[in-house]
C-alpha positions, -999 to +999 in steps of 0.1 A: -353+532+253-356+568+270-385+589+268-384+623+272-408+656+286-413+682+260-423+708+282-391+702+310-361+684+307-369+651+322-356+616+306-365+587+319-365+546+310-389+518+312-421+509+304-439+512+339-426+543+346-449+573+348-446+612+341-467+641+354-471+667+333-488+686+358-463+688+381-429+675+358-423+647+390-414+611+371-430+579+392-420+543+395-454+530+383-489+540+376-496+532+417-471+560+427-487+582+400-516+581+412-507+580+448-499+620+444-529+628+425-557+641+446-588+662+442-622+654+424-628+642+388-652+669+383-642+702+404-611+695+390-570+671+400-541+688+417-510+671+423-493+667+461-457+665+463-441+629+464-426+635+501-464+642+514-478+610+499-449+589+513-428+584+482-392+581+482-364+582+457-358+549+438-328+551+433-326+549+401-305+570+373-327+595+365-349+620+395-381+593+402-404+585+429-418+550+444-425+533+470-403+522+502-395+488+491-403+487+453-435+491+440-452+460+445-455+470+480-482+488+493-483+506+526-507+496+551-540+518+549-535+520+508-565+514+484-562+502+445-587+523+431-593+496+402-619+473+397-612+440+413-601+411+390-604+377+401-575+361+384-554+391+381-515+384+387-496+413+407 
């Protein structure tokens, strides 16, 4: 199944897969999403460009962003800004 933006002319597949409509960019995952969101909750989010973050193209069909390696890799330094879950698969 294909999604699609209403406000650009992005398409893109699957069910992980995450689009900005800030900034129109589609994302591998909710951890690259969030990866080039920045700024405070209350003064207000901006979005940084994939390339400054450390995203690369994943290759796949359609213009989208991940991680080098897949995005079940993290890069060393990198946070999960989620509660901790003891018995949580990833």
């Amino acid at each position: 199944m294909n999604h699609t933006c209403s406000k650009c002319d992005s398409v893109w597949g699957g069910l992980n897969t995450a689009h900005c409509t800030a900034c129109h960019h589609t994302f591998s995952g909710i951890t690259a999403f969030d990866k080039h969101r920045s700024g405070s909750h209350v003064t207000g989010r901006f979005c940084l460009t994939p390339t400054e973050v450390g995203l690369v193209d994943s290759g796949r069909a359609y213009p989208c962003w991940g991680f080098p390696g897949g995005e079940k890799f993290w890069n060393e330094g990198d946070t999960f800004n989620e509660p901790a879950y003891d018995n949580r698969v990833i």
